[in-house]
N, C-alpha and C positions, 0 to 999 in steps of 0.2 A: 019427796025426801031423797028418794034414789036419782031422781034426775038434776036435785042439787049437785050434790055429792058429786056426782058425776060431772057436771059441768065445770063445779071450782076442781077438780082432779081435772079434767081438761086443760084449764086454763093454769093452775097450777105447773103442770105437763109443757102448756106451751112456752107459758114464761123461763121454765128451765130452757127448756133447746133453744129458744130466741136467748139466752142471755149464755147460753151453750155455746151456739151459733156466733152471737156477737163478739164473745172471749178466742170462739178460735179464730175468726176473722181477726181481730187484734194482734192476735198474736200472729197470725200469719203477715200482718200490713207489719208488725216490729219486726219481727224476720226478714222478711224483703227490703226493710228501712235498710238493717243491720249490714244484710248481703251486698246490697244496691252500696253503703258507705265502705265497705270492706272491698267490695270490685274496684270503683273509685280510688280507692286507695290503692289498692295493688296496681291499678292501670296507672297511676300516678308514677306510685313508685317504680314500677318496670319502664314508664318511658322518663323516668330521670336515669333510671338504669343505662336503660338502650342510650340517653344521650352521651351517658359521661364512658358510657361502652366505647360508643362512637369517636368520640371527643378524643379519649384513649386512644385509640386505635390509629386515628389520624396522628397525633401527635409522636406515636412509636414509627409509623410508617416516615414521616418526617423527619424525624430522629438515623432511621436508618437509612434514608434517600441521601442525608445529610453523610455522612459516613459511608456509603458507596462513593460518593462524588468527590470526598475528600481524599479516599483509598486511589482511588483511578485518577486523579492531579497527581497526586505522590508516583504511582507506578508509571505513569508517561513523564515526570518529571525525571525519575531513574532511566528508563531507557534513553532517555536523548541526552543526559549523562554517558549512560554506556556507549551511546551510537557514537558519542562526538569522540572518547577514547578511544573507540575502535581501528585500528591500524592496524597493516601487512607488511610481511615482508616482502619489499620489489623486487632485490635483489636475486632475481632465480634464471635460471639456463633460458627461457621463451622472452624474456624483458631481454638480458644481454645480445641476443641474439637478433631483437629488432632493434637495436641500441648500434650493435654493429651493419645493419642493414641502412639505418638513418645515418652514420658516417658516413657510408660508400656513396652515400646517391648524388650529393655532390662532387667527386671524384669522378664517377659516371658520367654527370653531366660535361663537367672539363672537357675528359677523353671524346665526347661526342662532339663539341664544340670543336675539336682541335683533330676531329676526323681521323679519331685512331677506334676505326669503329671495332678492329676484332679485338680489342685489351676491352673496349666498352662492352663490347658483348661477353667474353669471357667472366668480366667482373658481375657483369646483370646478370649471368648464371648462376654465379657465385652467390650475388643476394638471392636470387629464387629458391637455390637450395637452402639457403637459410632458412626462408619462410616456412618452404615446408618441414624443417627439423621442427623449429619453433611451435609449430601447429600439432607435430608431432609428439610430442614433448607432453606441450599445454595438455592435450585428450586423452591420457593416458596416464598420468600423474598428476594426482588430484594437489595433491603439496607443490605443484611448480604454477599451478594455477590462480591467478591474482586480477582482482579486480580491474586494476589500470592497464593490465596487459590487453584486458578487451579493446581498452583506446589508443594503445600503444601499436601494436598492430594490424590495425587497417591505416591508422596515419603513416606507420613507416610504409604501407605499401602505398598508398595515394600518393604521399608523397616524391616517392622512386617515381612512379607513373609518371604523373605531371610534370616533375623535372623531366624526365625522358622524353613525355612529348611537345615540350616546350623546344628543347633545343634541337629534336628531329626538325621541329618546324621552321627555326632558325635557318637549319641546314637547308629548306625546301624538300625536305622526304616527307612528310606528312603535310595535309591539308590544313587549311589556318583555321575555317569552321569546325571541323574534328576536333581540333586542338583546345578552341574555345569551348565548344559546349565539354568537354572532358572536364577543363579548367572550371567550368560555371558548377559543376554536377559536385567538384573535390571541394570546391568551395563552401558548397549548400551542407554537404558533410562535416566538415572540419568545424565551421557554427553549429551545427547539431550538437555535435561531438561535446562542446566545448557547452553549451549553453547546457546538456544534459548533467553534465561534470559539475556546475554550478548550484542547478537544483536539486539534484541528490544529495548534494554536499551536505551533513550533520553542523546544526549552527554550533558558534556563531561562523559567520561566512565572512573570513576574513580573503587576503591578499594572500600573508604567508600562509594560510590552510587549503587555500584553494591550489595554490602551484607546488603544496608537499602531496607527492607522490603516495605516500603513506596510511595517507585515509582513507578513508573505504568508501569508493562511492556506488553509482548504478554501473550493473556487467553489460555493453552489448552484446546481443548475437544477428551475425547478420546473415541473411536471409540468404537462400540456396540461389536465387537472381542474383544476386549483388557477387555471389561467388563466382555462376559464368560469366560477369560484366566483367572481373577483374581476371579469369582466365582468357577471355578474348582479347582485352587491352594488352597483357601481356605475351601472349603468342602476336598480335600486331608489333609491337615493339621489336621484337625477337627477332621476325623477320623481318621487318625495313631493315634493322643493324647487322642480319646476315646479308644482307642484297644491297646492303649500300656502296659499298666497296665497288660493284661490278658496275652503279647505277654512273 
């Protein structure tokens, strides 16, 4: 009787925990179902997130590459506006000054041709002291200082030069090779000069904007060599026209 009792209380006992057992497992598999659809979902929805994140983000980033590129056409379209308006004034003491130096040189020349070397040398004095006012002038007042004056002043000296040793050579005081490669070197310059004048020029690059004085192009500076080339040329100059007379 008591080991009845006791076995259906056993199995009693076990059918509960096995059906104990069974409901918590249930309920843990629906839990996990639940978790496992609710991750899924979230993973879903986070990467529809992250794309239209993405999506977004590209789209502003594009938006604003757009609008940088639009900003900076505009602003270089304004400066080459402003470049092409840009003008100076020539008219200052260092221009006139190589203005009166590029008169004299053929005048110079004349006098040497016509062997009146001490009015020729007198005058080439007179241009040198120019130069150096001129030079003087330009480095020390910033306001008389002008773009074209950069070009203006080595051409009026090249050009003194070259006339002067063109017709020394005429004369037979100077050598015809000296002469020539002097002439080949003013040559190479004066295309520089002239081709640099072109490229710097602010479009459009006409005829009448290229030969106005007015606009603003590239300054040369020329090099501390190119300074003693053009102090030995004219200390040679100087003397053949003081020693010509005696020659």
């Amino acid at each position: 009787m008591f080991t009845t009792n006791s076995s259906r209380f056993s199995s009693e006992l076990f059918s509960a925990n096995a059906f104990k057992h069974i409901d918590m497992k249930y309920s843990n598999i629906t839990w996990m179902s639940r978790w496992t659809r609710s991750t899924q979902n979230s993973i879903f929805v986070n990467e529809s997130c992250r794309k239209n994140y993405r999506s977004g983000n590209i789209l502003l980033v594009n938006k604003v590459s757009d609008k940088i590129e639009t900003a900076r056409n505009e602003t270089l379209k304004k400066m080459d506006q402003k470049k092409s308006e840009i003008k100076e004034n020539i008219f200052t003491v260092p221009n006139g000054l190589c203005a009166v130096r590029i008169i004299s040189t053929p005048i110079i020349g004349y006098l040497v041709l016509s062997e009146l070397y001490t009015h020729s040398l007198g005058l080439f004095i007179f241009a040198g002291f120019t130069d150096l006012i001129d030079g003087y002038i330009a480095r020390n007042f910033p306001n008389q200082q002008t773009m074209i004056g950069s070009f203006l002043d080595p051409a009026a000296d090249k050009l003194l030069i070259s006339t002067l040793f063109l017709t020394l050579t005429i004369n037979s005081l100077i050598p015809v090779p000296l002469t020539l490669l002097i002439l080949f070197r003013d040559a190479c310059l004066f295309g520089s000069g002239f081709y640099i004048r072109y490229v710097s020029l602010p479009p459009p690059k006409t005829l009448s904007r290229y030969f106005d004085m007015t606009f603003v192009t590239a300054k040369l500076e020329p090099e501390n060599i190119s300074k003693v080339n053009t102090m030995i040329q004219l200390t040679l100059v100087a003397a053949t026209l003081f020693a010509a007379p005696c020659l």
